[in-house]
C-alpha positions, 0 to 999 in steps of 0.5 A: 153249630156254636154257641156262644155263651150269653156274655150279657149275664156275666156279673158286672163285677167281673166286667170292671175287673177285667177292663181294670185287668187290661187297662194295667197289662197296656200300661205294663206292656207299653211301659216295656215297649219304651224300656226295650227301645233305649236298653242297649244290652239286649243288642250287647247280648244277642251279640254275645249269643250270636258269637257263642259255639255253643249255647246253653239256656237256664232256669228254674220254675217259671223261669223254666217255662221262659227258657223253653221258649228261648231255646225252642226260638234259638233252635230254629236258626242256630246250632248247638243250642241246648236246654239245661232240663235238669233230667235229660241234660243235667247242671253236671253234663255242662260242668264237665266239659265248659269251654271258653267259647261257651255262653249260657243264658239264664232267665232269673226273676225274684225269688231268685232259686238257688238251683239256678245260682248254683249251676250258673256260678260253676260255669262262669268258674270253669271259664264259660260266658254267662248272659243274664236276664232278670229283673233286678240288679241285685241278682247274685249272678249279675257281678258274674255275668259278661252281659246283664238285661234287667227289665224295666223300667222299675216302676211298672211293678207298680201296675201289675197289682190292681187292688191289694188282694189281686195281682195279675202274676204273682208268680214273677210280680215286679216283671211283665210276662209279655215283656219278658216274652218280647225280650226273649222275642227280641233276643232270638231274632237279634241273634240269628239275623247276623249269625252265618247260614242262620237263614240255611238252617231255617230253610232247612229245617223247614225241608225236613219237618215238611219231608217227615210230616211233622205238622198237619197243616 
């Protein structure tokens, strides 16, 4: 049997700040959900995703964590989609062999690390294509990007910080990680709902992690 903790002895402090929490995450997220509608580039880089022959993602720290999940979504109806680890597959394993028809996607959010500047900048060099996604427009990698998405609008920094001492993410404060997250979301079935045999490879997949038991449902 569960208990259930005795919610009526929680501090009253807290109670406030967590309804103050949720009011600012709302505003955060509904501010994205309108930025996302009318922003044209994240169509213009599902499609440059989508015609790509193979398709590299990047980022650094949190980012990291970002391009993880992109990867993992692009994985499911695409081919050829690799994640840049840094350990397994490494900034100079891309480098050595980029090709004109390649797209690398990076996630890029202030402080902006050089390790990701550092690969990206290379790539774009060696005549690959580079899709950014950040959160401000002066990314050093933007004026070398075929297709840039800056998450807004600019003024939703302001909700993330619910009094001067507390902030809800520090680690990316003037972007959203639900926004971040619907981008990603957004990008990824963009990407596969035009891309040829993308429902194949799905349907697929599906087949095999059933035949070799991947998952206990």
């Amino acid at each position: 049997m569960t208990v259930r903790p005795d919610t009526s002895r929680a501090p009253r402090s807290a109670t406030i700040l967590k309804s103050r929490l949720i009011d600012a995450h709302r505003q955060e997220f509904e501010a994205g959900l309108e930025w996302a509608l009318t922003d044209p580039m994240v169509e213009a880089a599902a499609a440059r995703i989508t015609g790509a022959r193979r398709r590299f993602v990047l980022g650094a720290a949190t980012s990291f964590t970002y391009a993880s999940l992109l990867a993992a979504k692009l994985s499911n109806s695409l081919a050829q989609v690799t994640l840049v680890d840094g350990t397994i597959v490494r900034p100079l394993d891309i480098l050595s062999d980029v090709r004109a028809s390649d797209v690398m996607i990076v996630l890029s959010f202030r402080r902006f690390r050089g390790y990701t500047i550092d690969t990206a900048l290379p790539f774009v060099d060696a005549g690959g294509l580079l899709v950014l996604i950040t959160d401000s427009d002066t990314n050093p990698l933007a004026s070398r990007a075929t297709e840039v998405i800056v998450i807004g609008p600019d003024d939703t920094a302001g909700y993330a910080h619910v009094d001067e001492d507390l902030s809800m993410h520090p680690e990316t404060p003037e972007v959203s990680p639900p926004v971040v997250a619907l981008v990603i979301d957004l990008l990824a079935t963009l990407s596969t709902a035009s891309a040829k045999g993308a429902n194949r490879r799905f349907a697929e997949r599906q087949r095999l992690a059933s035949e070799l038991g991947l998952y206990r449902d």
